[in-house]
gemmi code that builds the backbone of each chain (N, CA, C; Angstrom):
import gemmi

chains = {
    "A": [
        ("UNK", (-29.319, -49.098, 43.531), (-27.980, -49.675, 43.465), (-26.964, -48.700, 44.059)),
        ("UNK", (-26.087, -49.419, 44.953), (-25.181, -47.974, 45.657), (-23.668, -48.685, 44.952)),
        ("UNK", (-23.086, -47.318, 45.128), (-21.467, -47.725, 44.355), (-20.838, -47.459, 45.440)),
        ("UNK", (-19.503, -48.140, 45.491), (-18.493, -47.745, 46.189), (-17.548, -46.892, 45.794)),
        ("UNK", (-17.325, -45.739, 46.509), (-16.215, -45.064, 46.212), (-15.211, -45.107, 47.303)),
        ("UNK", (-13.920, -44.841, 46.914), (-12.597, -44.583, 47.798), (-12.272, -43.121, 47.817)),
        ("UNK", (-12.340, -42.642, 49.239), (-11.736, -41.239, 48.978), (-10.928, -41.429, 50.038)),
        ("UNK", (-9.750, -40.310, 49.508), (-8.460, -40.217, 50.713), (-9.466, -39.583, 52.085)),
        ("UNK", (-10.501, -38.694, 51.871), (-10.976, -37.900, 52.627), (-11.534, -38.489, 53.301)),
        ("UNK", (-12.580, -39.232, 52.782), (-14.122, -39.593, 53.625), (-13.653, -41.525, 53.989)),
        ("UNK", (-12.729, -42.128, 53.397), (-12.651, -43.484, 53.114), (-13.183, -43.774, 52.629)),
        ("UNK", (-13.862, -45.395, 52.480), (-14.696, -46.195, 51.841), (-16.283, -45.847, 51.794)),
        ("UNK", (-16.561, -45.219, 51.027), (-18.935, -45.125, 51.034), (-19.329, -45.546, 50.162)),
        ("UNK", (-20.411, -46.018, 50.270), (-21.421, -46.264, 49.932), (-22.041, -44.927, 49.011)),
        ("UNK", (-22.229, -45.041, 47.651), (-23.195, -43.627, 47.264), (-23.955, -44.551, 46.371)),
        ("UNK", (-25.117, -44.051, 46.198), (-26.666, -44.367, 45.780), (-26.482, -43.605, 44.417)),
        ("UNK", (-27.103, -44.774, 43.783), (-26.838, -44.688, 41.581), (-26.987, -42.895, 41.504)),
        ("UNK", (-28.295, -42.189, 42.050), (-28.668, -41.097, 41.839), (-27.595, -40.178, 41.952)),
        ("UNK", (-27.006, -40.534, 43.294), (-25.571, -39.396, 43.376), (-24.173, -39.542, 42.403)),
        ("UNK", (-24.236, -40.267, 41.582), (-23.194, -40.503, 40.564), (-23.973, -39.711, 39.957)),
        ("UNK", (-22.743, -38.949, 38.881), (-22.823, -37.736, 38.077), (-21.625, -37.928, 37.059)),
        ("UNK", (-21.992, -38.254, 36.125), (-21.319, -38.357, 34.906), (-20.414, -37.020, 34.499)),
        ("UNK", (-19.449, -36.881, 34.314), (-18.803, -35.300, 33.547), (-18.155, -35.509, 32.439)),
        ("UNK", (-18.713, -35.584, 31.127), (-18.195, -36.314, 29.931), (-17.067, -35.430, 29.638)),
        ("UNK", (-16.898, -33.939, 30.076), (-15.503, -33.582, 29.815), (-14.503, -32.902, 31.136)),
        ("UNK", (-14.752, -33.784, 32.113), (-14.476, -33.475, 33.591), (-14.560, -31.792, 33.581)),
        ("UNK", (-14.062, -32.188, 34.831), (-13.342, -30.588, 35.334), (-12.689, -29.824, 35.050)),
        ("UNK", (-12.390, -28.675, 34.395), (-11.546, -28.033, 33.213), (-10.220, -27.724, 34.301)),
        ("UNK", (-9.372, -28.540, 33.332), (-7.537, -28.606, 33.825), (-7.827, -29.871, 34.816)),
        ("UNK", (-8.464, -30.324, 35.368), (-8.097, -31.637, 36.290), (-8.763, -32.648, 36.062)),
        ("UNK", (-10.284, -33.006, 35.105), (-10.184, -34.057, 34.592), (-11.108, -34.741, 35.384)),
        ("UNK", (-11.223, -35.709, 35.413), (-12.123, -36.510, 36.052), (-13.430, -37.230, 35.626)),
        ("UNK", (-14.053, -38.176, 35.233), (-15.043, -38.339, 34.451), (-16.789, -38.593, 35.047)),
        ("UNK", (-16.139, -39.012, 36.036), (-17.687, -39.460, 37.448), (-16.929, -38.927, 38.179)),
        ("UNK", (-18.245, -38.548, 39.293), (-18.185, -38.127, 40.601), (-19.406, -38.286, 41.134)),
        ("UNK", (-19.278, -38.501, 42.521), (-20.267, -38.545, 43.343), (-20.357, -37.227, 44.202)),
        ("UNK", (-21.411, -37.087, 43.988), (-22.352, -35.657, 44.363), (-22.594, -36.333, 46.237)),
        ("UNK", (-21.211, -35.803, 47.371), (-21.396, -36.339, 48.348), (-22.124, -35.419, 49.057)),
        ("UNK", (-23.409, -35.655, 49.608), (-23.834, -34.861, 50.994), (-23.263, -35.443, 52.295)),
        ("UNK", (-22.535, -34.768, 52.737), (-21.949, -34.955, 54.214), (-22.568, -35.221, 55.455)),
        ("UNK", (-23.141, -33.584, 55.342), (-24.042, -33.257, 56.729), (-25.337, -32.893, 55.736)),
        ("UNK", (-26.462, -33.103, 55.898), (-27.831, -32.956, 55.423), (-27.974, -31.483, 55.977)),
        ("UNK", (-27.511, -30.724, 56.964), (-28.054, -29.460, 57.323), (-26.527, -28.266, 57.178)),
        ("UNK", (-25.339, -29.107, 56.257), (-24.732, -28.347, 55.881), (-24.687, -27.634, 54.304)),
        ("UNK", (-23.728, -26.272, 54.310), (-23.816, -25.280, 53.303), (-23.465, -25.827, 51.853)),
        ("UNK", (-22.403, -27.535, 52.311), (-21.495, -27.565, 51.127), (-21.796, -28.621, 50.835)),
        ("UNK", (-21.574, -29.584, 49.871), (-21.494, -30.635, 49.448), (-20.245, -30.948, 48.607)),
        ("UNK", (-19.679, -32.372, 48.440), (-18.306, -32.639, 47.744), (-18.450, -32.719, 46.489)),
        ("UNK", (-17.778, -32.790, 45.662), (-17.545, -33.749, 44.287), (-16.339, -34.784, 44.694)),
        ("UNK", (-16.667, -36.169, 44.692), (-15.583, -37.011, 45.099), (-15.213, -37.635, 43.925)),
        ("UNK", (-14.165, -37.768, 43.177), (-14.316, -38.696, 41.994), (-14.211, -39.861, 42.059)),
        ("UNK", (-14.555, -40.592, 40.850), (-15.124, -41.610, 41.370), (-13.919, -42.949, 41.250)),
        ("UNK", (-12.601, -42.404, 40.392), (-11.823, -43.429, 40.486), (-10.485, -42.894, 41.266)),
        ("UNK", (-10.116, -41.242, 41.007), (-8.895, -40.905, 41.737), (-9.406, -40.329, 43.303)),
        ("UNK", (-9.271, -41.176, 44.005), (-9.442, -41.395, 45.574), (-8.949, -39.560, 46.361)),
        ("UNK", (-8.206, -39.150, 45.425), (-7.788, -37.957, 46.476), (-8.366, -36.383, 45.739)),
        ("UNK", (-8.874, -36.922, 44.754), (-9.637, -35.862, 43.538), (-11.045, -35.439, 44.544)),
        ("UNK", (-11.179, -34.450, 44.976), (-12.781, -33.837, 45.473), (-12.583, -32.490, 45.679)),
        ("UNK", (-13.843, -31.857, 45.524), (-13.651, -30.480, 45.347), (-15.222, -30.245, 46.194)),
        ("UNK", (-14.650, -29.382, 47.483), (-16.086, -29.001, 47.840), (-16.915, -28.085, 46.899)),
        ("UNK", (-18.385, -27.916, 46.995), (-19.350, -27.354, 45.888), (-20.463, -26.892, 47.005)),
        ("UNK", (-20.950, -25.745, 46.409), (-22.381, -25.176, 46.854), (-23.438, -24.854, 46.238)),
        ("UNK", (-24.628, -24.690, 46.772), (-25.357, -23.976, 45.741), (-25.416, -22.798, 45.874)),
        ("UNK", (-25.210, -22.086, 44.551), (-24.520, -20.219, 44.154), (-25.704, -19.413, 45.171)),
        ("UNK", (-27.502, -20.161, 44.661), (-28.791, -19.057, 44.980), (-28.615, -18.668, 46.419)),
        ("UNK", (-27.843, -19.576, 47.371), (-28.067, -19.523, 48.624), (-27.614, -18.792, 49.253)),
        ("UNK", (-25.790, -17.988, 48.557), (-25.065, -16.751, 48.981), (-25.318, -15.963, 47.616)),
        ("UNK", (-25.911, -16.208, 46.928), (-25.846, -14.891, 45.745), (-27.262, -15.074, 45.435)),
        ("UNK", (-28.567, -14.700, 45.990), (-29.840, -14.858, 45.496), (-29.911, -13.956, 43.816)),
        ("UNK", (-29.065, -13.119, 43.420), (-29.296, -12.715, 42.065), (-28.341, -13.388, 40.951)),
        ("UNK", (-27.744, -14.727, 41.458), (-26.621, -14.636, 40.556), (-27.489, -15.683, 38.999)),
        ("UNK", (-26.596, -15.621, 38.175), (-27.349, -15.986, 36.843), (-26.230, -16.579, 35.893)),
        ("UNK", (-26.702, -17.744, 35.621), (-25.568, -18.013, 34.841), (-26.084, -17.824, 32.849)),
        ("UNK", (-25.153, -17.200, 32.353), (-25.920, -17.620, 30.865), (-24.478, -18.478, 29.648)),
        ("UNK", (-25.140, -18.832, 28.887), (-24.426, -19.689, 28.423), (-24.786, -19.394, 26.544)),
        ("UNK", (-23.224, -19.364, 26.368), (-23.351, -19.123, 24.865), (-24.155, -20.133, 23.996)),
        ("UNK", (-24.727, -19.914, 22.663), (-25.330, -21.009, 22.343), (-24.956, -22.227, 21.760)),
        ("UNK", (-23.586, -21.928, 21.201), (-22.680, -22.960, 21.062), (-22.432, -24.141, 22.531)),
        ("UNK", (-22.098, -23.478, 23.453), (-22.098, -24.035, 24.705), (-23.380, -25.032, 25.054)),
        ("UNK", (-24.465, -24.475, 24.916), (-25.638, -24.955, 25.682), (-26.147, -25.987, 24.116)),
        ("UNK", (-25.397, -25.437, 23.515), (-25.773, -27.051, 22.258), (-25.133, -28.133, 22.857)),
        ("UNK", (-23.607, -28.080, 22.938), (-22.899, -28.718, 23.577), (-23.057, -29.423, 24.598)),
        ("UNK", (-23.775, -29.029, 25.765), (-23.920, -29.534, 27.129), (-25.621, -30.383, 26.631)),
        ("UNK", (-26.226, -29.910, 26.175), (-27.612, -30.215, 25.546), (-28.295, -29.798, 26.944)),
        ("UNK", (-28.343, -28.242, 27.223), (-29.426, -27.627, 28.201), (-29.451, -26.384, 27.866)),
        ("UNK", (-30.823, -26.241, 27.078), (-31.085, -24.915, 26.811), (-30.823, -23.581, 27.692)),
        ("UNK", (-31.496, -24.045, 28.754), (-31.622, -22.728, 29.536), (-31.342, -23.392, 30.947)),
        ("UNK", (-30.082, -22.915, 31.506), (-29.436, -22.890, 32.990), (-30.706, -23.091, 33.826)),
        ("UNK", (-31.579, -22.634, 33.800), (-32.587, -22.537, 34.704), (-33.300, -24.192, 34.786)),
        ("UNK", (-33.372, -24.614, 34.152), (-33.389, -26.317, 34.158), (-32.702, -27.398, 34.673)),
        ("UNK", (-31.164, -26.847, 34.996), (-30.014, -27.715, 35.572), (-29.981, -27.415, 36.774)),
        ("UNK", (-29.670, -28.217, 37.531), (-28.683, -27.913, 39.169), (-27.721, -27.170, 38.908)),
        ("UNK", (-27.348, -25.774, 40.018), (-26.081, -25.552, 39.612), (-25.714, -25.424, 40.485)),
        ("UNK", (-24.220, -25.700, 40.393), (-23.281, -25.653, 41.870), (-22.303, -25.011, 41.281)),
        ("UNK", (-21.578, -24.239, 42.351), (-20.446, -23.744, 42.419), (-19.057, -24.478, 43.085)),
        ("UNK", (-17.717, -24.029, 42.975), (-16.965, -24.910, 43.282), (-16.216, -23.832, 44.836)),
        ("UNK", (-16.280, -24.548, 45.564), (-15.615, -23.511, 46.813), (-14.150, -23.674, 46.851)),
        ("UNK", (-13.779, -22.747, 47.419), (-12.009, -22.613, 47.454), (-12.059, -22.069, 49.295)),
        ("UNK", (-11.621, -23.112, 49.646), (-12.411, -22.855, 51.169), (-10.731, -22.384, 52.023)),
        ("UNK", (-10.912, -21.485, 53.149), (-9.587, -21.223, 53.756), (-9.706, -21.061, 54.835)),
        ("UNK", (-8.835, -20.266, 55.940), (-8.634, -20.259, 57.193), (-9.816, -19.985, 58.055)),
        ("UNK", (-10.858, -18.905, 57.351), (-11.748, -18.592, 57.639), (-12.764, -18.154, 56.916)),
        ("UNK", (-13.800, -18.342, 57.606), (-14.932, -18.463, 56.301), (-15.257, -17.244, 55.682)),
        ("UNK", (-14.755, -15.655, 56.535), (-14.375, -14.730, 55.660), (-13.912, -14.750, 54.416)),
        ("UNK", (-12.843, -15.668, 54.442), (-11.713, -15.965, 53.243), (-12.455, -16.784, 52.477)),
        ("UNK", (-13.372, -17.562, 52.678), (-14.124, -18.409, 51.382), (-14.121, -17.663, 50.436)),
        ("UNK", (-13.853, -18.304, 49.275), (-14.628, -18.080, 47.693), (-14.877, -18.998, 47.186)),
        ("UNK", (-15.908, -18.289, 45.890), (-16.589, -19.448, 45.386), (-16.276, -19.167, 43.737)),
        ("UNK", (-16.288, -20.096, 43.114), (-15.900, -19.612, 41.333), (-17.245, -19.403, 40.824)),
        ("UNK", (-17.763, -18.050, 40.577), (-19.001, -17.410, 40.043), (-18.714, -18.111, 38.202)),
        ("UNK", (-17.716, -17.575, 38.120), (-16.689, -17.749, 36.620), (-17.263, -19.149, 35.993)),
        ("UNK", (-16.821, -19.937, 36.883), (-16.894, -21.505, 35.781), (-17.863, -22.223, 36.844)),
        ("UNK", (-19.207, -21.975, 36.665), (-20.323, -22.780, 37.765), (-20.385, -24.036, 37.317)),
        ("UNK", (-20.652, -25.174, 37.370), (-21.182, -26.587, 37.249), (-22.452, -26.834, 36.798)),
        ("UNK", (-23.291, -27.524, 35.394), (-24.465, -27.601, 35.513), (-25.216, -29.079, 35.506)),
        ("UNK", (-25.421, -29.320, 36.265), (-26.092, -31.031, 36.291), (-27.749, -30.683, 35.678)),
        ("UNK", (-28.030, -31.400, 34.875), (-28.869, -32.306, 34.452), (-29.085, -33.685, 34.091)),
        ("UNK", (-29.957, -34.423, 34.684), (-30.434, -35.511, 34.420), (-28.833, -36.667, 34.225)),
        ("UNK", (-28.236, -36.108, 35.618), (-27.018, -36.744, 36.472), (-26.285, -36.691, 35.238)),
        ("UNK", (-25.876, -35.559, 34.653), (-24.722, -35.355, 33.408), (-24.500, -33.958, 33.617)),
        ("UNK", (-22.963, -33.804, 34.262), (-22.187, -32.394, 34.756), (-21.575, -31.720, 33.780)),
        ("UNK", (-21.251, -30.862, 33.794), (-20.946, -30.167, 32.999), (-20.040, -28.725, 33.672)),
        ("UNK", (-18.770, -28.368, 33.915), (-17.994, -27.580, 34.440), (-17.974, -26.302, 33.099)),
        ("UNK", (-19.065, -25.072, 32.958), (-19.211, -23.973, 31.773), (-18.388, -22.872, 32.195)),
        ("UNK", (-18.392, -22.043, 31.284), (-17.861, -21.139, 31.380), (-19.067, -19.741, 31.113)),
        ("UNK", (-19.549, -19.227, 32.405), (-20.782, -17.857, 32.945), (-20.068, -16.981, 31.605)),
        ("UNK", (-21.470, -17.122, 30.584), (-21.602, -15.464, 29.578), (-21.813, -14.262, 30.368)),
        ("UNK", (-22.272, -14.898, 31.537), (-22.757, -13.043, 32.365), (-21.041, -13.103, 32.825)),
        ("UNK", (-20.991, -11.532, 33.471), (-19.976, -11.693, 33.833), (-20.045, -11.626, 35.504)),
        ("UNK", (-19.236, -12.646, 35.937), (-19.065, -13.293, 37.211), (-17.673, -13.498, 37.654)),
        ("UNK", (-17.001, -13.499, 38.714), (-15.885, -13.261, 39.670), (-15.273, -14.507, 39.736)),
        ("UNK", (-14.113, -14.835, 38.883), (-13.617, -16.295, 39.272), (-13.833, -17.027, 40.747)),
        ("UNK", (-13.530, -15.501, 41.463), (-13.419, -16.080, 43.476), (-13.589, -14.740, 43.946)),
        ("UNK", (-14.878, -15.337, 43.607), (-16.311, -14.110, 44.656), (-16.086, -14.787, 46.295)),
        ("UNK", (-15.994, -13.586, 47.345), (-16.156, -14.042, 48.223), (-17.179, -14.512, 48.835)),
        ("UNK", (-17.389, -15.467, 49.360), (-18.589, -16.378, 49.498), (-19.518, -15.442, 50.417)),
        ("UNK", (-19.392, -14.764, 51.017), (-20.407, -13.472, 51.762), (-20.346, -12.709, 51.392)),
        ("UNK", (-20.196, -12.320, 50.426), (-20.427, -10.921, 49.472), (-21.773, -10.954, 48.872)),
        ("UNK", (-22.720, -11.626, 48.303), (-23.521, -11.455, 48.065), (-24.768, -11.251, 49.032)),
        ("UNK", (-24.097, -11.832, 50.033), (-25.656, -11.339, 51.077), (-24.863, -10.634, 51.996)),
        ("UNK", (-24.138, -10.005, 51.920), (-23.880, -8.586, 52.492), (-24.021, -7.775, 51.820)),
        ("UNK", (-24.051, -7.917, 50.230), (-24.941, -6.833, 49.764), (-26.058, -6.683, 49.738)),
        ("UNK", (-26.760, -7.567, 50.176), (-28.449, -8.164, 49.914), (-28.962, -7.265, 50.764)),
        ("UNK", (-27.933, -7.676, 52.416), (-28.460, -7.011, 53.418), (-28.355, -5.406, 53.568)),
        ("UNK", (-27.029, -4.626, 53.005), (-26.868, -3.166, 53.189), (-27.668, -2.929, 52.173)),
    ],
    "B": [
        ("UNK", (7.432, -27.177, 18.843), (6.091, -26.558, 18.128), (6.172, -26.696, 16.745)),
        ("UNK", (5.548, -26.732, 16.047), (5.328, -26.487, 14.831), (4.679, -24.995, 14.626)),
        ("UNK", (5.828, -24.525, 13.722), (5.042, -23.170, 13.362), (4.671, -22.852, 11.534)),
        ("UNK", (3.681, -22.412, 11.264), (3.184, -22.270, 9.939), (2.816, -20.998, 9.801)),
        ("UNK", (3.214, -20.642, 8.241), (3.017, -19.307, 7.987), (1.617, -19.157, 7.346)),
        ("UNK", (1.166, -18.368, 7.446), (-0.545, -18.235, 6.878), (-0.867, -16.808, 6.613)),
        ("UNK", (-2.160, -16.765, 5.532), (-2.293, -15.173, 5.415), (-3.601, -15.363, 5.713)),
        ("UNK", (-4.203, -14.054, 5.858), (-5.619, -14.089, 6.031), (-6.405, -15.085, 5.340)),
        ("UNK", (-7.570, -15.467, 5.334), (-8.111, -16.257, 4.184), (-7.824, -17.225, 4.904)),
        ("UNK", (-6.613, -18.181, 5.101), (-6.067, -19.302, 4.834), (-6.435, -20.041, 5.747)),
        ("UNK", (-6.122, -21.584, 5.912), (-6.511, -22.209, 6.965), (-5.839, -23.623, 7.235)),
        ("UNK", (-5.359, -23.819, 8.613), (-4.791, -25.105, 8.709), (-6.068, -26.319, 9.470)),
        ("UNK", (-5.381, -27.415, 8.665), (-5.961, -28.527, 8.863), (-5.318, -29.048, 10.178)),
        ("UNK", (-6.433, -29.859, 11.404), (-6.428, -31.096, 12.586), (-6.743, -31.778, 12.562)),
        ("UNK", (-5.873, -32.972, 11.642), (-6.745, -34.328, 11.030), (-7.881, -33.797, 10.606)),
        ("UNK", (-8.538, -34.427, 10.709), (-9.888, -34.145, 9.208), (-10.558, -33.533, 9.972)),
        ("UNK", (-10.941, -33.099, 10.672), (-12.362, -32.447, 11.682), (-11.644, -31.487, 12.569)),
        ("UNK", (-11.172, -30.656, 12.034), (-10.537, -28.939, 12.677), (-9.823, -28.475, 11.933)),
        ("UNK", (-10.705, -27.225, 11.742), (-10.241, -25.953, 11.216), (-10.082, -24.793, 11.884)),
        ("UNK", (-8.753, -24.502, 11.523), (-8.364, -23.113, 11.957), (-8.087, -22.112, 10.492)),
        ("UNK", (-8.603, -20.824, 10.959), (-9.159, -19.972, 10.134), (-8.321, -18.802, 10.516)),
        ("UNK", (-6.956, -18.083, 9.459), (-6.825, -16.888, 10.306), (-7.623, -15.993, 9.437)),
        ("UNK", (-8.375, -14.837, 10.256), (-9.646, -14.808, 9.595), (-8.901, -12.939, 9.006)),
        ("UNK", (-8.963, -12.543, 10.301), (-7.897, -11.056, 10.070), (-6.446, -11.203, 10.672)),
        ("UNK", (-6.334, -10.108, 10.484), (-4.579, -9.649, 10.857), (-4.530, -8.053, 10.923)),
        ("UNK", (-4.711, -7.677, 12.281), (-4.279, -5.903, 12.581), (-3.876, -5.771, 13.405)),
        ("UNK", (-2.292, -5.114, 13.311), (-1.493, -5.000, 13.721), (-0.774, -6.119, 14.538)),
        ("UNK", (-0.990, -5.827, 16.129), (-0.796, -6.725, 16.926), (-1.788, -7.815, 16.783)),
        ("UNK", (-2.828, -7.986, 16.641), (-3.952, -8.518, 17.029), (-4.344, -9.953, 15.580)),
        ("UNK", (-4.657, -11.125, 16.107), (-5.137, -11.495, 15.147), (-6.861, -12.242, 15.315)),
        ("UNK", (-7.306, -12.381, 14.570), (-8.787, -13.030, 15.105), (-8.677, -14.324, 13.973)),
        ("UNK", (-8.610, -15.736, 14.867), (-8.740, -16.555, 14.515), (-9.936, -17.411, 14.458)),
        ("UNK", (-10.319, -18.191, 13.392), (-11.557, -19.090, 13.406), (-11.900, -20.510, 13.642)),
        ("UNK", (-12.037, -21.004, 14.587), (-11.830, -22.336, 14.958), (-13.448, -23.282, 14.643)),
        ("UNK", (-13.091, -24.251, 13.508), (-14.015, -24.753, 13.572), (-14.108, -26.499, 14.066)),
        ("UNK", (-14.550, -26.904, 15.131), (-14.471, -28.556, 15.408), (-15.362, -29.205, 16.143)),
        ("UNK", (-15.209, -30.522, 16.457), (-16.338, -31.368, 16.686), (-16.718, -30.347, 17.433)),
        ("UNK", (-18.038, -30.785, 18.055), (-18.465, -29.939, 19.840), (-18.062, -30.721, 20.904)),
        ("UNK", (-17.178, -31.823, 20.878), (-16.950, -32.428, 21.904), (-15.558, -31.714, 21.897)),
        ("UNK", (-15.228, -31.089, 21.217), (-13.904, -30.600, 21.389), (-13.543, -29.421, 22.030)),
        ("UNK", (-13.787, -28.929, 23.813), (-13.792, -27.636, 24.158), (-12.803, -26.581, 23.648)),
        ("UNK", (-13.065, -25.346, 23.119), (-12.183, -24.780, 23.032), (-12.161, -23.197, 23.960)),
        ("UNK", (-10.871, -22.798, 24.883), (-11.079, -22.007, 25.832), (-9.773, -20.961, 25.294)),
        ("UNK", (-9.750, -19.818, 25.161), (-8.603, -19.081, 25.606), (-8.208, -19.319, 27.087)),
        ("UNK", (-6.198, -19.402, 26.118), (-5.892, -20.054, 26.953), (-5.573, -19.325, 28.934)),
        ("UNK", (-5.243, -17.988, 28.795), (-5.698, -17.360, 29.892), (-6.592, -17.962, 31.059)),
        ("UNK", (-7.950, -17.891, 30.485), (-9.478, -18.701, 31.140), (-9.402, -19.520, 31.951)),
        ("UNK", (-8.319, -20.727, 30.873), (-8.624, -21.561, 30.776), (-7.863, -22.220, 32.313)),
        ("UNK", (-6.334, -21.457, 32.007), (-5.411, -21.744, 32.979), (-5.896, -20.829, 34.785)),
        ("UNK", (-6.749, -20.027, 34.467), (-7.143, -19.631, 35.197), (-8.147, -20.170, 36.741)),
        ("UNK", (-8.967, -21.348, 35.636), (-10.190, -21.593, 36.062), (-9.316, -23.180, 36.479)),
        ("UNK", (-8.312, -23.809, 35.505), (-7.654, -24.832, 36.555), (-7.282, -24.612, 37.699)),
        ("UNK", (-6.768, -23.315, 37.977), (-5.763, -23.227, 39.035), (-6.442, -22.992, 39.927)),
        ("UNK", (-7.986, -22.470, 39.758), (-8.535, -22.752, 40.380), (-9.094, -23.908, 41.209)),
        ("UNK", (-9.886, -24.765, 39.919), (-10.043, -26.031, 40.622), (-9.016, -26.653, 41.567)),
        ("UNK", (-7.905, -26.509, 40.840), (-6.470, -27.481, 41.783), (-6.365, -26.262, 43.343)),
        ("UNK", (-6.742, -25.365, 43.194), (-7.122, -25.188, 44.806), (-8.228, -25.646, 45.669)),
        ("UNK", (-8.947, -25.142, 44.898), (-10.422, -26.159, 45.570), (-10.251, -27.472, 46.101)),
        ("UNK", (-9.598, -28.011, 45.026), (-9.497, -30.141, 45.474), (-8.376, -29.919, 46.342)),
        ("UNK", (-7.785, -29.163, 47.135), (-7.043, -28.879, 48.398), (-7.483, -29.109, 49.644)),
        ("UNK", (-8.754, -28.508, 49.069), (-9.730, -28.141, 50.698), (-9.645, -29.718, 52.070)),
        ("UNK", (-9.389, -28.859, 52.928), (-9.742, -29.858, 54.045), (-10.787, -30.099, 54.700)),
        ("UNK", (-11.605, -31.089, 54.653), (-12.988, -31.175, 55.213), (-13.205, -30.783, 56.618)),
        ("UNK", (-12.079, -30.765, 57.440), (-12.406, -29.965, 58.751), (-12.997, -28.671, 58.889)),
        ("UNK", (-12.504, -28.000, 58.092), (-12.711, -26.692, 57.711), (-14.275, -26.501, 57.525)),
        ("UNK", (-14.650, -27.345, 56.447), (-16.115, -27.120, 55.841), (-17.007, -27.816, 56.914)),
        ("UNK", (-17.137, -28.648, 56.969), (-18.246, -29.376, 57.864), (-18.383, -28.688, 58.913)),
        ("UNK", (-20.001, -28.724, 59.134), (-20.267, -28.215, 60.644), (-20.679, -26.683, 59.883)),
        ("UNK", (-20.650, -25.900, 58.713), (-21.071, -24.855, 58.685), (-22.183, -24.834, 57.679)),
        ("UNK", (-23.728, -24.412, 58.380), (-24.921, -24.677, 57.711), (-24.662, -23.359, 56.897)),
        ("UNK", (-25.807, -23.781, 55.848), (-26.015, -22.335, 55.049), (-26.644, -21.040, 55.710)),
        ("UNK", (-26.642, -19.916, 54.494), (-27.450, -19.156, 55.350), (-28.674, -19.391, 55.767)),
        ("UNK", (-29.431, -17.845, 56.315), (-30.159, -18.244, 56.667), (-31.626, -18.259, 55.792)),
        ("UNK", (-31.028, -17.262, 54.952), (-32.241, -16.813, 53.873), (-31.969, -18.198, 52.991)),
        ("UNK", (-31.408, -19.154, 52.995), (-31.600, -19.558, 51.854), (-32.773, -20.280, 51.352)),
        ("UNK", (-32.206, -20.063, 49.698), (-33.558, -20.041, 48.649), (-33.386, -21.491, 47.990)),
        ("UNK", (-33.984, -22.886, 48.266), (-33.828, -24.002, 47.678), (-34.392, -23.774, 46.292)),
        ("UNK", (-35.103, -22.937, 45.752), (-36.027, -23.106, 44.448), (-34.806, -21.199, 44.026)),
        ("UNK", (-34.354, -21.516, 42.917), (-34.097, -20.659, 41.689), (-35.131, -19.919, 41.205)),
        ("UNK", (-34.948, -18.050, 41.323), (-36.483, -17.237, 40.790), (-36.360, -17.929, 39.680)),
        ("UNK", (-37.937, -17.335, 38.766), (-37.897, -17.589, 37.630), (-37.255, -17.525, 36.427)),
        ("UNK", (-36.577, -16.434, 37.187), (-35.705, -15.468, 35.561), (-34.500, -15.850, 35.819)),
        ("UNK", (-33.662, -16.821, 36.896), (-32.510, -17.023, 37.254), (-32.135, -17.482, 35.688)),
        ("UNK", (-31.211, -17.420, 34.987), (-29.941, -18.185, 34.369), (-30.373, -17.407, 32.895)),
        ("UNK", (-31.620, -16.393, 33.095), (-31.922, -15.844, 31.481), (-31.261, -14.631, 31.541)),
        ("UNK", (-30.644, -14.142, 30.434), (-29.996, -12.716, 30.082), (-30.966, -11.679, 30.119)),
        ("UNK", (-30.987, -10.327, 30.694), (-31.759, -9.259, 30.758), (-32.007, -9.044, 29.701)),
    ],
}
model = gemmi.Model(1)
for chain_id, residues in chains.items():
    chain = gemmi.Chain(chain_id)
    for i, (resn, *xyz) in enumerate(residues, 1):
        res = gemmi.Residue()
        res.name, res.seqid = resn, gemmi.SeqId(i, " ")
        for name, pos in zip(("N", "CA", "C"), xyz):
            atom = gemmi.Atom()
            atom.name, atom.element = name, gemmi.Element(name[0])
            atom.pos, atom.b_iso = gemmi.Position(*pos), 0.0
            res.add_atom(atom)
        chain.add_residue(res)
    model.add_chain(chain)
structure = gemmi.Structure()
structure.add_model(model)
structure.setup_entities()
């Protein structure tokens, strides 16, 4: 079954039941309750969150392992009662990008990662400690020196 | 605002399902105890305002910008094993 969404960005699509993603307590400070988990380009870095009723609500997202191969999210246990996922390592996680002039200037929020399971999001707050707006090549420029 | 006076020990009621606990009191500092549903996030507020102002930059972004740039090159589709566990 595909849904329609409206975005100011992309216009009118088509997204497939799987890419709807429930966020029973949206996005912390902006809210939102569904979103569609948009892939754009299949051989690109980022993917959207489009929501699914305010048309101009989207936030590009990545996955963290791909510029930070050590990064780790942990989650208090109050938290991970809450979300009902024991261990991070079970969920999708995405990060939220804060994208700018140049991709030098990217960051990504290490701080408050995203955890999907079983298409139910969840915007946490990292027990490890992590960089609200890590620059998005910082981790594999340290990988590499 | 509503403001209430309280001593240690004491605790105000949020409708029936939240409790606040002031638990100590030193000096400057107080440590409060919040007890409520779990659907009810609770963030200092710092964090909290932090991690919006974040998002509300993020949902800025212009898709020109992003598209067209693949990941790296190392990247790792599968998470090591030990990803998301505490040392």
């Amino acid at each position: 079954m595909e849904h329609t969404v409206n975005s100011t960005r992309f216009g009118t699509i088509e997204v497939p039941e799987e890419a709807m993603i429930d966020f029973p307590a949206g996005l912390i400070g902006v809210g939102g309750r569904r979103f569609a988990l948009l892939t754009r380009e299949q051989s690109g870095a980022f993917k959207w969150l489009q929501d699914a009723e305010q048309d101009d609500l989207a936030l590009p997202v990545t996955d963290p392992f791909a510029f930070f191969p050590d990064y780790e999210v942990c989650l208090s246990d109050d938290e991970a009662e809450r979300i009902g996922i024991e261990d991070p390592a079970e969920a999708d996680v995405l990060v939220i990008v804060r994208a700018a002039e140049a991709l030098e200037e990217f960051s990504v929020n290490l701080l408050a990662p995203i955890l999907i399971s079983r298409r139910v999001g969840h915007q946490v707050i990292n027990e490890s400690p992590a960089p609200l707006r890590a620059p998005l090549l910082s981790g594999l420029a340290e990988k590499a020196s | 605002m509503l403001t209430i006076t309280r001593r240690p020990g004491e605790r105000i009621m949020i409708g029936d399902d939240i409790v606040i606990e002031i638990v100590e009191v030193a000096g400057t500092t107080v440590r409060v105890g919040i007890t409520a549903p779990r659907s009810r996030l609770i963030y200092r507020e710092e964090l909290w305002e932090r991690v919006k102002q974040e998002n509300e930059e993020a949902a800025r972004a212009d898709p020109n910008r992003i598209e067209g740039l693949a990941p790296p090159g190392e990247r790792r589709t599968k998470r090591g094993k030990d990803a998301g566990r505490p040392e």
